[in-house]
N, C-alpha and C positions, 0 to 999 in steps of 0.2 A: 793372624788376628789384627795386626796393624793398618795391614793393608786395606781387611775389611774394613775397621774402625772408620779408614782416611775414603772411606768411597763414602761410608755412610751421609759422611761432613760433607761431603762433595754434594753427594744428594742434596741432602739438604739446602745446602746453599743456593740454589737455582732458585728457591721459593721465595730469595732475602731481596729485598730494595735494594734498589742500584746505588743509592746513597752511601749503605751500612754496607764494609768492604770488609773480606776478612783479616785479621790481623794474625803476627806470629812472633813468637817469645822466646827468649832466654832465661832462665831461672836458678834458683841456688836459697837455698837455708837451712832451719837447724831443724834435726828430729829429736822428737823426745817421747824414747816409745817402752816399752813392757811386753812381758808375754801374761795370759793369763788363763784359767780354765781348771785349776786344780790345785793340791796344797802345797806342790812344787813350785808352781809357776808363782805363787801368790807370796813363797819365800824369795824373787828378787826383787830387787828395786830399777825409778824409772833410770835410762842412764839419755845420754846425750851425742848426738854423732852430726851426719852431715847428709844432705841431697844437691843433685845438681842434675838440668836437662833441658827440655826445650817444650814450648806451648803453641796452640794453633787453635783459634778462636774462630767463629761461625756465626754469625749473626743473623737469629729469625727473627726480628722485628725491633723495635725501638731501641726497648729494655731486655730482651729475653736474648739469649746465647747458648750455644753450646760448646764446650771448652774443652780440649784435649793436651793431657801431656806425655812423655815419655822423659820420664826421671830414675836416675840412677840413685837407691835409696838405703843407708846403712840404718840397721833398726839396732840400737845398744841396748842391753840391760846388766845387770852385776845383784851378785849375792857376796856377802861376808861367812865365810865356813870356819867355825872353831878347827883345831888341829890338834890331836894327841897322837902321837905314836908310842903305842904302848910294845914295847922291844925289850923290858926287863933290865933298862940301865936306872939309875941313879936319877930321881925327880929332881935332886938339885945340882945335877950335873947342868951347869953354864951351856954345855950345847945342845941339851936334849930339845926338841922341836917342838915349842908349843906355842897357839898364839889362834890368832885371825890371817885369812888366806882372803883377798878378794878375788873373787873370777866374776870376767867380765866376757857375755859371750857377744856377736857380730854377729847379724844376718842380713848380705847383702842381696837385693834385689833390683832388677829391672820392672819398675811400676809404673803401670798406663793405668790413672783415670781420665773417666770422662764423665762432665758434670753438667748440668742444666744452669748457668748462671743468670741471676735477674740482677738489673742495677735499679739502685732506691733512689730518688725524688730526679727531680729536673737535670740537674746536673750529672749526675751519675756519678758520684763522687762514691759514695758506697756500695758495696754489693754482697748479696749472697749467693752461695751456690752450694751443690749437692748431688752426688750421684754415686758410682761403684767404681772400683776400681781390681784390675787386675795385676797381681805381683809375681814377676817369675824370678827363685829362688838360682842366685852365683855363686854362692860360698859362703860360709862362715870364720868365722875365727875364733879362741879361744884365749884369753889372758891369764896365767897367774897373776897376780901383784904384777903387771907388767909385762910380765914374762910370755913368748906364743907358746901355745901349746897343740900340739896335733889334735885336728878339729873332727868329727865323726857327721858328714854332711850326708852322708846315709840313710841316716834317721830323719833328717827334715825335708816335710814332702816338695813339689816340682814347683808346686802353684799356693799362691795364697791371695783370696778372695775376700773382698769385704768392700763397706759402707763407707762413705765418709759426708763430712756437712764443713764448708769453712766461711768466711765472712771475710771484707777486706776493704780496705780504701782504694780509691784512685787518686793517685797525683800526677797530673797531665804537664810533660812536660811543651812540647808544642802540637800541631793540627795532628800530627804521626806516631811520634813517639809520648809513651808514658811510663808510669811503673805501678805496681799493684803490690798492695803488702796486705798478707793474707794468712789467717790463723786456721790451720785447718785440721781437722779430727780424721784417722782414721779408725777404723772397728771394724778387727778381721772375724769375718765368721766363718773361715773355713777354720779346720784342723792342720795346724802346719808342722808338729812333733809326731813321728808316726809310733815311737814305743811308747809315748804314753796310752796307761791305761782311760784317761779321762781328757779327754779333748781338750787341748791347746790353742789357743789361738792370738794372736796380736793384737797390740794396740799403741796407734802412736799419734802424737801430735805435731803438727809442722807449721813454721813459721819461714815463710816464704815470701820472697824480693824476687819478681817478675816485671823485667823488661822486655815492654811490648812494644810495636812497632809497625805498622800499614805499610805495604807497597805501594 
């Protein structure tokens, strides 16, 4: 699929002004994402993790772009679970186990979008852009209060699909290089829990530092 992706760009490019040269990136920022789709998903909260990977930009005309990444993406969320172990000792026995348990779960992916970018007014100082993106699911992780716990990656499907829209500035640092700081939405519409009875899907936010760069 990458490889298709990188012909497409390729294509495309031939159409672009000799002027407008493609550029390509380095990147790295925060996610802040959730799961959601049902009264489970809707019991955790957002949590916060980390991305990092690389960009390659296409330029069909002035203002208009098309934008590709391959980023390595941790999606966190957490719930608080009361605890009673009801075992027949003594309520005010000092070690019986009661309280709040936080678990925090980790779904790591491998995420290529690729997005339609416009830049707004003469300078191109701002821009937006928008397109889909595809995520292929590496592992989870699971925390008590800190603690790892054996993760059941079984149940979460290969692939996770979906939308995304983000907006961002340019800060130009000379003719070659620059940097882009970019807020951007994802909204997974596939099903990515497969025992649930009622469709599960993702959703995260990312704030993104990309350093861009010409040959």
């Amino acid at each position: 699929m990458i490889k298709l992706i990188a012909g497409l760009l390729l294509m495309v490019s031939g159409t672009v002004a000799a002027q407008e040269k493609p550029s390509f990136g380095v990147n790295a920022g925060a996610t802040y994402s959730n799961i959601r789709g049902n009264e489970y998903a809707d019991e955790f909260k957002y949590g916060a993790d980390f991305l990092v990977g690389v960009s390659a930009e296409i330029p069909l005309s002035n203002k208009w772009s098309v934008i590709g990444n391959i980023n390595y993406e941790r999606k966190s969320f957490h719930r608080d679970f009361a605890v009673i172990y009801l075992d027949f000792r003594d309520f005010n026995d000092p070690s019986f186990p009661t309280g709040n348990v936080k678990i925090k779960e980790t779904f790591s992916y491998l995420a290529v979008p690729v997005n339609i970018k416009y830049y707004i007014g003469k300078q191109k100082r701002f821009f937006i852009n928008g397109g889909i993106y595809t995520a292929f699911f590496l592992g989870s992780q699971l925390k008590h209060d800190g603690v790892k716990q054996p993760a059941n990656d079984k149940d979460i499907t290969a692939v996770d699909f979906g939308a995304n829209l983000g907006t961002g500035v340019v800060v130009k640092l000379n003719q070659t290089n620059r940097l882009n700081i970019e807020l951007r939405d994802n909204l997974g519409l596939s099903d990515n829990i497969s025992f649930s009875n009622i469709e599960t899907r993702t959703n995260s936010l990312n704030l993104i530092l990309n350093w861009q760069f010409t040959l």
